[in-house]
N, CA, C and O atoms as a GROMACS GRO file, in nm:
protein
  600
    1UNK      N    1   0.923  -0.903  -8.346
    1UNK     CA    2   1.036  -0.940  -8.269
    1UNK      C    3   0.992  -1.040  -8.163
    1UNK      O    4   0.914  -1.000  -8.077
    2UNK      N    5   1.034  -1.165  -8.161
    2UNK     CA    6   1.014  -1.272  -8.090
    2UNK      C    7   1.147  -1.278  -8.017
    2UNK      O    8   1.263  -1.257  -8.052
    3UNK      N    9   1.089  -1.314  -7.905
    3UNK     CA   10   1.190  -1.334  -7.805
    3UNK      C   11   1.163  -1.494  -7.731
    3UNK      O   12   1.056  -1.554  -7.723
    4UNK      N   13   1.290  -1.535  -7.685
    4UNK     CA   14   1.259  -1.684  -7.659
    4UNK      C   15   1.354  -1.687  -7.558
    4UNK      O   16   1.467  -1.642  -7.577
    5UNK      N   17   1.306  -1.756  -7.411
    5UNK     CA   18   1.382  -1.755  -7.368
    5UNK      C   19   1.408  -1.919  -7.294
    5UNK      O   20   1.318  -1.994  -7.260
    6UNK      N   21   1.556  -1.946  -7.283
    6UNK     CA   22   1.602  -2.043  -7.291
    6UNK      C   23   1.643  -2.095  -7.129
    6UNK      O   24   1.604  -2.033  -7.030
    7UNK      N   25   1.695  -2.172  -7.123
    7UNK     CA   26   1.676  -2.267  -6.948
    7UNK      C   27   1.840  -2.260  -6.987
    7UNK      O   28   1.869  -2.295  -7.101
    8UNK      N   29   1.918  -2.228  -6.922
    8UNK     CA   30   2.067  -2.272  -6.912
    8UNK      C   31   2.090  -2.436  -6.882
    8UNK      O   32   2.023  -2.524  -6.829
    9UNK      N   33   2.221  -2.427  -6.947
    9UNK     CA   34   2.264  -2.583  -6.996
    9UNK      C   35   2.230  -2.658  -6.844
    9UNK      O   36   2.137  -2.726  -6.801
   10UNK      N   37   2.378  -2.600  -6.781
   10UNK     CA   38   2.408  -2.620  -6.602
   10UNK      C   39   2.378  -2.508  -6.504
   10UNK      O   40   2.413  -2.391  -6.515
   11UNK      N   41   2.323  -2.549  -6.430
   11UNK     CA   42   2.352  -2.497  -6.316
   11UNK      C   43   2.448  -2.482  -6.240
   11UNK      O   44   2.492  -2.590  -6.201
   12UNK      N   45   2.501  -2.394  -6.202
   12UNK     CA   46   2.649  -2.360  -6.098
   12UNK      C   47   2.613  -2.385  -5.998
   12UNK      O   48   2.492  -2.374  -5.978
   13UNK      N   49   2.704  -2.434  -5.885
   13UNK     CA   50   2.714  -2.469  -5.767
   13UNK      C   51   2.673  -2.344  -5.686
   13UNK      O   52   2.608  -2.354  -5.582
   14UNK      N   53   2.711  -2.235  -5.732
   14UNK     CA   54   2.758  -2.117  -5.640
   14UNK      C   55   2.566  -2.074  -5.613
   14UNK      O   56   2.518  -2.059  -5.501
   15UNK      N   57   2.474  -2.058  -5.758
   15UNK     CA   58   2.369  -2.030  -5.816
   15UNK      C   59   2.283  -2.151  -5.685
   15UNK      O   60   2.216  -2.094  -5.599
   16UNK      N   61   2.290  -2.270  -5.680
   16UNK     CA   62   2.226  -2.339  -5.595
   16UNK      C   63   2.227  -2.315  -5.420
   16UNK      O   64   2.138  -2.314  -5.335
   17UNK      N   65   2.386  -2.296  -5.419
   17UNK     CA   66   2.430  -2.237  -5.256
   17UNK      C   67   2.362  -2.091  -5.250
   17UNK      O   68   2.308  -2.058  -5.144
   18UNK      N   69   2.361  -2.038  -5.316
   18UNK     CA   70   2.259  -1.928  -5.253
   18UNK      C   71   2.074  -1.930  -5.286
   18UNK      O   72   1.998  -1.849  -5.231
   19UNK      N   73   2.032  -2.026  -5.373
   19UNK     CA   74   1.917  -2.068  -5.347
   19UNK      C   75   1.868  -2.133  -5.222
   19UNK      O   76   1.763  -2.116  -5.161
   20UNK      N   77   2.008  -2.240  -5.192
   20UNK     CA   78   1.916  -2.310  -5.065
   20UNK      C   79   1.965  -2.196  -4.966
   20UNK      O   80   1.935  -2.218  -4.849
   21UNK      N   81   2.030  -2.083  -4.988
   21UNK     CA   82   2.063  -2.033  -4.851
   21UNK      C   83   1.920  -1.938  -4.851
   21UNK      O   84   1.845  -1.949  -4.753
   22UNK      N   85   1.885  -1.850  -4.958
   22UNK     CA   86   1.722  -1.793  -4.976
   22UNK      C   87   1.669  -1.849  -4.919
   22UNK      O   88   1.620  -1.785  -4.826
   23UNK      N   89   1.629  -2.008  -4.920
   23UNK     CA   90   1.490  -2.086  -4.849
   23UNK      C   91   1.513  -2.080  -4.734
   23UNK      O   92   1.419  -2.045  -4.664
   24UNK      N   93   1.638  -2.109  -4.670
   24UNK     CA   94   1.657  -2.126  -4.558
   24UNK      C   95   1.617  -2.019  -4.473
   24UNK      O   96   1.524  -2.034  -4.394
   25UNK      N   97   1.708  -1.867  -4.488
   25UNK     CA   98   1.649  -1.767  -4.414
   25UNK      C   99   1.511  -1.741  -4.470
   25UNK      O  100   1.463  -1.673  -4.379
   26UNK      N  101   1.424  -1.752  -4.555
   26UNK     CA  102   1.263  -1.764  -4.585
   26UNK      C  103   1.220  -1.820  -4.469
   26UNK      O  104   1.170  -1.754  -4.377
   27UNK      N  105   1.240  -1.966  -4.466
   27UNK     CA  106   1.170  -2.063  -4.360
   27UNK      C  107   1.226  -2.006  -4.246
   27UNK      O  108   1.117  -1.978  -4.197
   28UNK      N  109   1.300  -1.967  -4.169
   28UNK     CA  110   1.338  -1.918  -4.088
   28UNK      C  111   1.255  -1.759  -4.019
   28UNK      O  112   1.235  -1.713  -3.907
   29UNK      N  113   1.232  -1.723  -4.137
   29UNK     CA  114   1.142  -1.630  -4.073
   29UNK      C  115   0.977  -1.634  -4.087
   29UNK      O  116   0.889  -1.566  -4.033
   30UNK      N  117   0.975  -1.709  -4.153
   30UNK     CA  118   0.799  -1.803  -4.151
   30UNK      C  119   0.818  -1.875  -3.993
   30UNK      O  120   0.735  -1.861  -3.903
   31UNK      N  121   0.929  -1.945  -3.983
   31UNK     CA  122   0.899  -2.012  -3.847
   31UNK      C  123   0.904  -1.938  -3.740
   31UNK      O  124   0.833  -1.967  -3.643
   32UNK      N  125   0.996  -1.821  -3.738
   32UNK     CA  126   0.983  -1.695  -3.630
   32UNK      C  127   0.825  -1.626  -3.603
   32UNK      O  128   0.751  -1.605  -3.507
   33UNK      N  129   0.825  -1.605  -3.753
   33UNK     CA  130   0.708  -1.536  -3.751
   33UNK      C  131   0.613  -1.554  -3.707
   33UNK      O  132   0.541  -1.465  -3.662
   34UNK      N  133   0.564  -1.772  -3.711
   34UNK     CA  134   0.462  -1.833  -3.631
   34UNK      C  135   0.464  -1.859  -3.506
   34UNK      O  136   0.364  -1.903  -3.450
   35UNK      N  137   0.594  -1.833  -3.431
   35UNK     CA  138   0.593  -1.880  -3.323
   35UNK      C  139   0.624  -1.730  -3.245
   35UNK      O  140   0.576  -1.729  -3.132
   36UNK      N  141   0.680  -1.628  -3.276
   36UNK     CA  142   0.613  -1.484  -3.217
   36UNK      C  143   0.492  -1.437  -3.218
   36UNK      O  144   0.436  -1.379  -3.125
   37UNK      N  145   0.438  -1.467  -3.351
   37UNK     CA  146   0.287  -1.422  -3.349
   37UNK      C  147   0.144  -1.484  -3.262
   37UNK      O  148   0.027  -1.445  -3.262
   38UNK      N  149   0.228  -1.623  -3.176
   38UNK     CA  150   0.105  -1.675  -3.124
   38UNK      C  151   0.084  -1.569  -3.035
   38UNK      O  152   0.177  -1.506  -2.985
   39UNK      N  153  -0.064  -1.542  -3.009
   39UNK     CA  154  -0.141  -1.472  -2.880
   39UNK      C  155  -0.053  -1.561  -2.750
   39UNK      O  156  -0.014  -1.677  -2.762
   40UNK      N  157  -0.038  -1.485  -2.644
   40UNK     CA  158   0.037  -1.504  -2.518
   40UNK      C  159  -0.106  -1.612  -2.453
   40UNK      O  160  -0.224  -1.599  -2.487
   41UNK      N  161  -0.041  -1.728  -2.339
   41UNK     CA  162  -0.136  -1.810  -2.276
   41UNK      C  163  -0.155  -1.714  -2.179
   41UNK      O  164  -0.102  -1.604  -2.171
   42UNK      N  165  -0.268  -1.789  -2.074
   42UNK     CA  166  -0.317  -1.693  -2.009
   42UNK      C  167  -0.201  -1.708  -1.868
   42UNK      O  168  -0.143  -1.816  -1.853
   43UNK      N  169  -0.183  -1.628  -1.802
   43UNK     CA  170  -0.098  -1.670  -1.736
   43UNK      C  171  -0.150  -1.730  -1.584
   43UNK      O  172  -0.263  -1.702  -1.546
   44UNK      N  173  -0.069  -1.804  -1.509
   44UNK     CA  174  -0.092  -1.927  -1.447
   44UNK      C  175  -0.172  -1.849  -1.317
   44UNK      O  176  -0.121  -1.743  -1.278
   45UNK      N  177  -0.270  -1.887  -1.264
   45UNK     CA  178  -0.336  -1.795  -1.158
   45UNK      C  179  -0.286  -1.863  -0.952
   45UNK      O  180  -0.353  -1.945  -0.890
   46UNK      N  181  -0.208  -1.822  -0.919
   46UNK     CA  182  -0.113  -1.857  -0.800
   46UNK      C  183  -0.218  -1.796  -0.681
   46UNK      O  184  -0.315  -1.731  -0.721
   47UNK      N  185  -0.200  -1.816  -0.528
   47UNK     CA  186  -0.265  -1.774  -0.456
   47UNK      C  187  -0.204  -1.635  -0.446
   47UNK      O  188  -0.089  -1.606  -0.477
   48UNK      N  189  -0.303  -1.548  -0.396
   48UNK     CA  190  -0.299  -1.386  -0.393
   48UNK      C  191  -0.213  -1.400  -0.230
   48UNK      O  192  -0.226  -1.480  -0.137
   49UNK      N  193  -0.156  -1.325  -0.244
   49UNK     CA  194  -0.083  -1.306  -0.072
   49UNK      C  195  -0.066  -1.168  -0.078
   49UNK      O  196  -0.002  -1.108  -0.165
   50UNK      N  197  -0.141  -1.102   0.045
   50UNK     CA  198  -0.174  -0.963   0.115
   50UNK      C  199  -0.012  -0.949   0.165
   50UNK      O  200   0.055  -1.026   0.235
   51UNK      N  201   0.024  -0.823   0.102
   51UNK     CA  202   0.123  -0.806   0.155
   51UNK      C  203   0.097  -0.620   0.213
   51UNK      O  204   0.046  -0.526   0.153
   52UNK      N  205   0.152  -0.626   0.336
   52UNK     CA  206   0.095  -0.487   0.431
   52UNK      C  207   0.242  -0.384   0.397
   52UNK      O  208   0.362  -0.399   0.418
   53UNK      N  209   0.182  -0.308   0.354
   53UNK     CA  210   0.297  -0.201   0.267
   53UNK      C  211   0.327  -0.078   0.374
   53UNK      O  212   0.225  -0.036   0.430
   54UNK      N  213   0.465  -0.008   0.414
   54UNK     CA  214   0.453   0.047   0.563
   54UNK      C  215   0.491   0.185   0.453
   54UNK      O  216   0.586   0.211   0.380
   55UNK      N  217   0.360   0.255   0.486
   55UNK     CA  218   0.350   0.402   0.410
   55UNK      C  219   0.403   0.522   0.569
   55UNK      O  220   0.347   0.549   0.675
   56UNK      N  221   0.574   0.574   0.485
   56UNK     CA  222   0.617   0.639   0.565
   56UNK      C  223   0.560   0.736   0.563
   56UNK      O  224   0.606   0.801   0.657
   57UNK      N  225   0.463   0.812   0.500
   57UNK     CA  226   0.387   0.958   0.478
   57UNK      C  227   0.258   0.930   0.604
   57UNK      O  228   0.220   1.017   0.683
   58UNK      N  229   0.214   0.807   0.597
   58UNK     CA  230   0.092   0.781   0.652
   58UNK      C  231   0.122   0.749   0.807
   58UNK      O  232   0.043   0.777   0.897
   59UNK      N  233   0.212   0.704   0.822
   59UNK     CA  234   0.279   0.692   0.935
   59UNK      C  235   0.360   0.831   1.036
   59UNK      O  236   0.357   0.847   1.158
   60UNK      N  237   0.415   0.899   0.952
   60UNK     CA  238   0.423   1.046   1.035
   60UNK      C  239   0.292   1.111   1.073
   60UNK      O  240   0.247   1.146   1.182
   61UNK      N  241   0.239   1.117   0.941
   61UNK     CA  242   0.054   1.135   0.969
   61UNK      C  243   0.026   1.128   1.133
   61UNK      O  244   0.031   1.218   1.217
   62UNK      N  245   0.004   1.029   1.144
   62UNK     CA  246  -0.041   0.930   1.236
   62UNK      C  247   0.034   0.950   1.377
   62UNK      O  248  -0.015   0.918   1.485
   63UNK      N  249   0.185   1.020   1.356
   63UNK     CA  250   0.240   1.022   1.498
   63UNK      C  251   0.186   1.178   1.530
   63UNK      O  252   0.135   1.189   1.642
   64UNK      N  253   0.188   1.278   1.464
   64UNK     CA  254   0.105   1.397   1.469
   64UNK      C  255   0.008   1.411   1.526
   64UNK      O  256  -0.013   1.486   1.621
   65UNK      N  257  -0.096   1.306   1.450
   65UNK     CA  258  -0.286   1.332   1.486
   65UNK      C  259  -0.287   1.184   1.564
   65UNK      O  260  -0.405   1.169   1.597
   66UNK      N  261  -0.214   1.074   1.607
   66UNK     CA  262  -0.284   1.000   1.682
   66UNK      C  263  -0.213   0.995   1.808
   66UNK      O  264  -0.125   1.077   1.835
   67UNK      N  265  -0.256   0.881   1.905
   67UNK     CA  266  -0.217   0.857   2.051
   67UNK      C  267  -0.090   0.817   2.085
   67UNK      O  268  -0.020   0.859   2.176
   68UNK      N  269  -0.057   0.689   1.963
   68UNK     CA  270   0.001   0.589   1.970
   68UNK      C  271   0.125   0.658   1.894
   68UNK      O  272   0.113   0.737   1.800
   69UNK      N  273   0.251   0.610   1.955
   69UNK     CA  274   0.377   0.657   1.884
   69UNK      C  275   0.399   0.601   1.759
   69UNK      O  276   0.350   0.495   1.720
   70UNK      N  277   0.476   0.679   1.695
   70UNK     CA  278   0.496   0.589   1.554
   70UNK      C  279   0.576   0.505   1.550
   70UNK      O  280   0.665   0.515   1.635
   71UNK      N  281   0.586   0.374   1.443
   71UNK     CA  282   0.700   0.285   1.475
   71UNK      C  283   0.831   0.337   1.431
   71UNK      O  284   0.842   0.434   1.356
   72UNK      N  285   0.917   0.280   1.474
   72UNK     CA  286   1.067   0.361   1.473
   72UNK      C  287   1.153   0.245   1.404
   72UNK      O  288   1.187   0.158   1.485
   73UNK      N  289   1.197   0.224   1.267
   73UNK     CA  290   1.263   0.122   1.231
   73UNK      C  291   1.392   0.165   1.144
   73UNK      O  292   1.397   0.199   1.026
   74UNK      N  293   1.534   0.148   1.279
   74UNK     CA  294   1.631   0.249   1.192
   74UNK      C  295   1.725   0.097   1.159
   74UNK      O  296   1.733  -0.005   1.228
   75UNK      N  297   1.797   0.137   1.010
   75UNK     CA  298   1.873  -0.010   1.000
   75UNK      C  299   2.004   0.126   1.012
   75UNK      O  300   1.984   0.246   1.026
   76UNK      N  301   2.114   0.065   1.003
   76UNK     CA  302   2.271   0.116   0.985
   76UNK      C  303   2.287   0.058   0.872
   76UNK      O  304   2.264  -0.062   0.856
   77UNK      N  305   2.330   0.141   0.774
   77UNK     CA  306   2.412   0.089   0.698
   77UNK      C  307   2.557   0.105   0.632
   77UNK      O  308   2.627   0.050   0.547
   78UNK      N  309   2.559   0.205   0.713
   78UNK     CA  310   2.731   0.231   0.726
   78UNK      C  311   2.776   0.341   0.806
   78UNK      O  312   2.713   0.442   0.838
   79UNK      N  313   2.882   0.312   0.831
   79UNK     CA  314   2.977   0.444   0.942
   79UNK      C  315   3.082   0.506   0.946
   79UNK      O  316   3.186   0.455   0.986
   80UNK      N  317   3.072   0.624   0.908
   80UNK     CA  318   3.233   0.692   0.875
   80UNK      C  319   3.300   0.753   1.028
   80UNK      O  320   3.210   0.793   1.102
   81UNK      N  321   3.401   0.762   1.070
   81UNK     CA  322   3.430   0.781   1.193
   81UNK      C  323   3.542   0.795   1.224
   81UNK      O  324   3.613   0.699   1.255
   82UNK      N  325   3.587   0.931   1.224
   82UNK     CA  326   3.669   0.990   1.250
   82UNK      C  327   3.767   1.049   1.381
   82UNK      O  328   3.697   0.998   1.469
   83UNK      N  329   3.853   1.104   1.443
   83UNK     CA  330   3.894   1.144   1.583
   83UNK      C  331   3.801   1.223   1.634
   83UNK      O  332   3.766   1.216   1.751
   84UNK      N  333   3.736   1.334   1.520
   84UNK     CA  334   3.631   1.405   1.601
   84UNK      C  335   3.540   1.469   1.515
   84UNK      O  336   3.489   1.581   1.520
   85UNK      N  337   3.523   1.343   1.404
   85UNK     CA  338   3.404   1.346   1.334
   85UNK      C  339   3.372   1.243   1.351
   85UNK      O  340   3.459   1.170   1.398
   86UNK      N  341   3.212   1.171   1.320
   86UNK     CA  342   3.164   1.115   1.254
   86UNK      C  343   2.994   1.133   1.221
   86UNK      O  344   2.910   1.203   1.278
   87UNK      N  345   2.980   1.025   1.087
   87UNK     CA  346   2.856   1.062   0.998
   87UNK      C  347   2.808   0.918   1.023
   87UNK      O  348   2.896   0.833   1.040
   88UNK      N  349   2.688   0.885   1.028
   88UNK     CA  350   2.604   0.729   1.004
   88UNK      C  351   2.514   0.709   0.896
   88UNK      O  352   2.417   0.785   0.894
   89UNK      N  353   2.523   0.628   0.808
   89UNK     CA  354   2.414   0.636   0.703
   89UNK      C  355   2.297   0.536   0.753
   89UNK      O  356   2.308   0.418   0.787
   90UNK      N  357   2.230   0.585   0.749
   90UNK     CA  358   2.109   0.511   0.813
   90UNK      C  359   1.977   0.553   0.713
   90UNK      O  360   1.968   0.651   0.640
   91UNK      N  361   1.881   0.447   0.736
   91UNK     CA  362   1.767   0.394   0.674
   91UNK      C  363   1.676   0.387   0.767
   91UNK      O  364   1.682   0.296   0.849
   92UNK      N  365   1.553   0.501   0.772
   92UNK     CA  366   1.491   0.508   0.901
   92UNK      C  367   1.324   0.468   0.821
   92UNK      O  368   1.245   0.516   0.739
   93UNK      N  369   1.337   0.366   0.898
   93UNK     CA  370   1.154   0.317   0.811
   93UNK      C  371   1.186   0.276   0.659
   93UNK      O  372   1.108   0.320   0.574
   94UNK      N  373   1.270   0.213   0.628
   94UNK     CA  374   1.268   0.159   0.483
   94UNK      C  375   1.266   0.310   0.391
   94UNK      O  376   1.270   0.306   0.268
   95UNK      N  377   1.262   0.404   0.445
   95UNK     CA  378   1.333   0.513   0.376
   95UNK      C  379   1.479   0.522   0.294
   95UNK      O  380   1.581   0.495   0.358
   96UNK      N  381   1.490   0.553   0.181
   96UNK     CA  382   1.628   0.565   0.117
   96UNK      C  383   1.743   0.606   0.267
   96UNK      O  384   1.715   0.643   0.380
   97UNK      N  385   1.892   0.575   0.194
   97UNK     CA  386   1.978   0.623   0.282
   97UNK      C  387   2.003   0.702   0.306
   97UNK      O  388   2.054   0.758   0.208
   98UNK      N  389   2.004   0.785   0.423
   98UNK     CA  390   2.080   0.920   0.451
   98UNK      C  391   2.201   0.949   0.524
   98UNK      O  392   2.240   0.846   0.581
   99UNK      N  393   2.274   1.044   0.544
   99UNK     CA  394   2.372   1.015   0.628
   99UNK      C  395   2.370   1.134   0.738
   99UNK      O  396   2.341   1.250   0.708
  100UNK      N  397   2.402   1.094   0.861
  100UNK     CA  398   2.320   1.184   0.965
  100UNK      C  399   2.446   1.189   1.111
  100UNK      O  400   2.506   1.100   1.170
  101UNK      N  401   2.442   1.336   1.125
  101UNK     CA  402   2.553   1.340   1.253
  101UNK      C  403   2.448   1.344   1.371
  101UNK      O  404   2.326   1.361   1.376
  102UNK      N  405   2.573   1.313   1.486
  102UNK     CA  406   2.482   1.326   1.613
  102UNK      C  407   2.462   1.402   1.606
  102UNK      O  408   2.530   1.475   1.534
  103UNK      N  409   2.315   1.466   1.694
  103UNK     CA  410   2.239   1.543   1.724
  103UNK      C  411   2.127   1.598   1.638
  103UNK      O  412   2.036   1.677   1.662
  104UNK      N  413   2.165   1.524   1.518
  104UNK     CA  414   2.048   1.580   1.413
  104UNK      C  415   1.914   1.469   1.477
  104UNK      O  416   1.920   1.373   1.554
  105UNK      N  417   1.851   1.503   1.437
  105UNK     CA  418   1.676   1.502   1.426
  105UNK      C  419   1.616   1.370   1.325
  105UNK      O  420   1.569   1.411   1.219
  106UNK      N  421   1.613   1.208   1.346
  106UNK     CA  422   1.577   1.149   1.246
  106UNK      C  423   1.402   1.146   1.173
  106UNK      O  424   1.350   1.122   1.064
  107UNK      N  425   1.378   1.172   1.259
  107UNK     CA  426   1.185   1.185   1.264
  107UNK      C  427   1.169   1.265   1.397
  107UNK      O  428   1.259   1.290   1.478
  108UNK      N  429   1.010   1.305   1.404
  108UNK     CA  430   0.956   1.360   1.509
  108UNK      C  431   0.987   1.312   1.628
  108UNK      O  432   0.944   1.198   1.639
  109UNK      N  433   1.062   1.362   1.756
  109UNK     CA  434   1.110   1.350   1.885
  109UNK      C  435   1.181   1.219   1.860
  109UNK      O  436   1.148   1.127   1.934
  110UNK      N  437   1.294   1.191   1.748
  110UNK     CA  438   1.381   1.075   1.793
  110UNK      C  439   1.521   1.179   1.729
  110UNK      O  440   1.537   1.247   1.627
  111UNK      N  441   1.596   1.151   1.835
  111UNK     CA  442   1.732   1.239   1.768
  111UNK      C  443   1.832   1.098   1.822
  111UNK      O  444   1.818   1.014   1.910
  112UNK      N  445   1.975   1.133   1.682
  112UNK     CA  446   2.080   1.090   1.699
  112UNK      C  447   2.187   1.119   1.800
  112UNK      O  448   2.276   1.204   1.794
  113UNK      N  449   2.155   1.011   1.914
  113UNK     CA  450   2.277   1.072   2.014
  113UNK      C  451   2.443   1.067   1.998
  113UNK      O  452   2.538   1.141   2.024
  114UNK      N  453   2.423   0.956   1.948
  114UNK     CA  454   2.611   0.916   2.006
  114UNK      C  455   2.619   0.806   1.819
  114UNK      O  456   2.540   0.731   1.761
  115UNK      N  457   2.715   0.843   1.799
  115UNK     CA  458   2.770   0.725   1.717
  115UNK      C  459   2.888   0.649   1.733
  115UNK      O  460   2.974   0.702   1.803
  116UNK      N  461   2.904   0.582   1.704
  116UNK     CA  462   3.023   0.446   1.759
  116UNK      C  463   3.102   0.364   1.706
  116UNK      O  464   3.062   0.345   1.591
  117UNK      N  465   3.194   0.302   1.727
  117UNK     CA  466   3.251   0.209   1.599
  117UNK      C  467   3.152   0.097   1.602
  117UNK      O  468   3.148   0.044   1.491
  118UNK      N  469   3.098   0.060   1.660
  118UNK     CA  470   3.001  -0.058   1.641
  118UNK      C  471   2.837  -0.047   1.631
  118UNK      O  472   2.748  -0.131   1.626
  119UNK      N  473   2.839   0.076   1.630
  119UNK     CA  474   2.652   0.083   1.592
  119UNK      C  475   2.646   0.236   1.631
  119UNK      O  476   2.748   0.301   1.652
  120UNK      N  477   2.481   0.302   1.642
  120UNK     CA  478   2.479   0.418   1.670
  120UNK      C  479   2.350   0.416   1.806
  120UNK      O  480   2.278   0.322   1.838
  121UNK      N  481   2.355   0.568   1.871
  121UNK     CA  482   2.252   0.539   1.968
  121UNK      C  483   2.181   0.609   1.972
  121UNK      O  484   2.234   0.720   1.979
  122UNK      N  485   1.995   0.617   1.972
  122UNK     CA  486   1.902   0.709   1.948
  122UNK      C  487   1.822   0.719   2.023
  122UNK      O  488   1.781   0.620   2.085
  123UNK      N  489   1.783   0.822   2.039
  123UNK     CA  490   1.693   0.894   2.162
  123UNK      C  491   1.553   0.885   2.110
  123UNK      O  492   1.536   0.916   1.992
  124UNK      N  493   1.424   0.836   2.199
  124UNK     CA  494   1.342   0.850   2.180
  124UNK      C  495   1.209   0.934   2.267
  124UNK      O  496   1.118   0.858   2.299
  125UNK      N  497   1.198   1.028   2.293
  125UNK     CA  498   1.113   1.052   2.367
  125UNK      C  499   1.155   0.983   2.529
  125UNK      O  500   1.086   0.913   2.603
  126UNK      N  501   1.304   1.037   2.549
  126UNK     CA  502   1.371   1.014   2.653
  126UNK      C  503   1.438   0.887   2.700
  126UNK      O  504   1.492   0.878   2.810
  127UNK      N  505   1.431   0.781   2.605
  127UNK     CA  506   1.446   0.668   2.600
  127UNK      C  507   1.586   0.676   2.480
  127UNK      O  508   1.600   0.738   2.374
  128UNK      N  509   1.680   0.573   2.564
  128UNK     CA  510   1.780   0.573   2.428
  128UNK      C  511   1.841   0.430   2.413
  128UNK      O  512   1.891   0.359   2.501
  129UNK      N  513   1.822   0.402   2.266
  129UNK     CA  514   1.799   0.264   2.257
  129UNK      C  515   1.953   0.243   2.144
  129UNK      O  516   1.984   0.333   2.066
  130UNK      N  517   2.042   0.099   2.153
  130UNK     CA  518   2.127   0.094   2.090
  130UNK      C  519   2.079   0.032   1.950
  130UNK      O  520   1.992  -0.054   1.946
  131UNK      N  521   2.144   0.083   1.833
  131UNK     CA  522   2.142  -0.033   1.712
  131UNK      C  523   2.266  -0.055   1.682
  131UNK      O  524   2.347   0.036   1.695
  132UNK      N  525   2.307  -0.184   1.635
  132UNK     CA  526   2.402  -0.210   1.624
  132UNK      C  527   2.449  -0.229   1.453
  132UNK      O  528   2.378  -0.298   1.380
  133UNK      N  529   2.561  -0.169   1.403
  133UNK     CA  530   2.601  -0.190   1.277
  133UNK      C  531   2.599  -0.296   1.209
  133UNK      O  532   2.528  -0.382   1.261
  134UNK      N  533   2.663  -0.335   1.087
  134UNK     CA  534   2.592  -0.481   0.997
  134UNK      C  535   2.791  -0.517   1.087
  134UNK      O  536   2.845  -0.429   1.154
  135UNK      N  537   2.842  -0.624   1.068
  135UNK     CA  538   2.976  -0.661   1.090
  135UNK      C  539   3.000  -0.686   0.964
  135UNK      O  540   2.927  -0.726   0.874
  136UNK      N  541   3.143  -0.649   0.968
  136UNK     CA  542   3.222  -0.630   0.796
  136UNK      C  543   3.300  -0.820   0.807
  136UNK      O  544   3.349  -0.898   0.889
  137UNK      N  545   3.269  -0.812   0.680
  137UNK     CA  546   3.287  -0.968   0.684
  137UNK      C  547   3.424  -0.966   0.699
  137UNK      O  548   3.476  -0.856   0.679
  138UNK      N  549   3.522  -1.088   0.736
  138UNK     CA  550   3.661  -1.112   0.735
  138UNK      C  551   3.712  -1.182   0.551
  138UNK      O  552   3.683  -1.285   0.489
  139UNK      N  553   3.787  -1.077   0.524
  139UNK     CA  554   3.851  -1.125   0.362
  139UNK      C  555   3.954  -1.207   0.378
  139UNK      O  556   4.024  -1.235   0.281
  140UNK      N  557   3.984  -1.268   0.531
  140UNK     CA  558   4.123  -1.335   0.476
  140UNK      C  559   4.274  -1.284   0.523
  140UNK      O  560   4.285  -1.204   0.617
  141UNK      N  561   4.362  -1.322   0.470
  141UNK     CA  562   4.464  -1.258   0.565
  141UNK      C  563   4.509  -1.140   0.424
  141UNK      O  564   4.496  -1.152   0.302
  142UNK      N  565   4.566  -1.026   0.513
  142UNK     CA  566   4.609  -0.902   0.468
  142UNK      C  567   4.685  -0.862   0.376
  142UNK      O  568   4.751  -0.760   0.396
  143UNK      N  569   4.698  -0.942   0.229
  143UNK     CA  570   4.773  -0.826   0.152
  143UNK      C  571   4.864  -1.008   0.095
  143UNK      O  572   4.784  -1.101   0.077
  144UNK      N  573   4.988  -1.034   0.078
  144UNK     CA  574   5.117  -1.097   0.034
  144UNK      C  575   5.158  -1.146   0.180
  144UNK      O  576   5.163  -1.064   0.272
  145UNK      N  577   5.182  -1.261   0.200
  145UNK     CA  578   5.266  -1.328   0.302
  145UNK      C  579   5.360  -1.388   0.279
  145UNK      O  580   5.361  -1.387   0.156
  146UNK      N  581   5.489  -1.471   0.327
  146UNK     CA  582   5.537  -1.522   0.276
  146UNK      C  583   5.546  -1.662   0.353
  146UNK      O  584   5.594  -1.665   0.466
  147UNK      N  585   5.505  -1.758   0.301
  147UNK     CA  586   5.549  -1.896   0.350
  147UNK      C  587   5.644  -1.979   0.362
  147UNK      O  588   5.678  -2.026   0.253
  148UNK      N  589   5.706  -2.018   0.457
  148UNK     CA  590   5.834  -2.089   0.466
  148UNK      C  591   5.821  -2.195   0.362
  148UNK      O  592   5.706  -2.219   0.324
  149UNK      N  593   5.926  -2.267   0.305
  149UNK     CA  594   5.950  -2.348   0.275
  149UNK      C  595   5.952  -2.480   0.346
  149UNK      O  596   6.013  -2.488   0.452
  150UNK      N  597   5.879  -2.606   0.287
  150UNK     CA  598   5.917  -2.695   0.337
  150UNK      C  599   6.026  -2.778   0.320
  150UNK      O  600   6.043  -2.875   0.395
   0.00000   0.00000   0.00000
C-alpha cells in the first residue's frame, strides 16, 4: 500500500490569513522573549545622602535614662469639637494618628490641656505651648446661587 501525497491545486485565502497570523504571534513572542530575557543593567550609582531617621522607641529611651528632655514634635491633624466635647487627632513624633481628649497624657510629662477651634494646647513640664491646626482650604461659594440677569 503506497501512499502519495499530493500539494493542493490553490491555496485559500482564509489558509494564508491564518499562516501569516501564526508567524506573526511566533515573532512576537521571540521578540518578547529577547527583550525580557536580557540580564537587567547595572543600575546608575547616584550620591549616597545620610538621612537621620527619628527612632520614637530610642527617643523615649533616652527621656527616661538621660539629662536632656526628649524632643516633642506634635503635628494636628484634625479636630472634632463639640459644645462640651472635643477629641484632636494628633501625630506626636511622626507617630501614626491618634485621637486624644484633654487631659490625656501624650508622652512622658507632656499632657493635653485645652483644645480649640484653631489648634490645641500642651503642657510640658509646666510649660504650655500652642500648636496651631492645618487651615481648611476655602471651596468657593456655598452650594447653588442665583445670578441676576443681565
Amino acid at each position: 500500500m503506497s501512499v502519495t501525497w499530493r500539494l493542493p491545486q490553490t491555496v485559500s485565502p482564509v489558509r494564508l490569513i491564518h499562516a501569516a497570523g501564526l508567524l506573526a504571534v511566533a515573532a512576537g513572542v521571540c521578540v518578547w522573549g529577547y527583550v525580557l530575557y536580557q540580564p537587567e543593567s547595572a543600575p546608575v550609582q547616584e550620591a549616597e545622602v545620610s538621612v537621620i531617621v527619628a527612632d520614637a522607641a530610642g527617643e523615649a529611651m533616652a527621656g527616661w535614662f538621660g539629662s536632656e528632655p526628649v524632643r516633642l514634635d506634635v503635628t494636628v491633624i484634625g479636630l472634632v469639637r463639640k459644645s462640651d466635647r472635643a477629641v484632636a487627632v494628633l501625630s506626636v513624633n511622626g507617630s501614626p494618628a491618634q485621637a486624644y481628649m484633654p487631659g490625656e497624657s501624650l508622652m512622658n510629662d507632656v499632657v493635653l490641656t485645652s483644645i480649640e477651634t484653631d489648634g490645641v494646647t500642651v503642657e510640658r513640664a509646666g510649660v504650655e505651648s500652642q500648636i496651631a491646626a492645618p487651615a481648611i482650604p476655602d471651596t468657593g461659594p456655598d452650594g447653588i446661587s442665583r445670578v441676576p440677569r443681565a
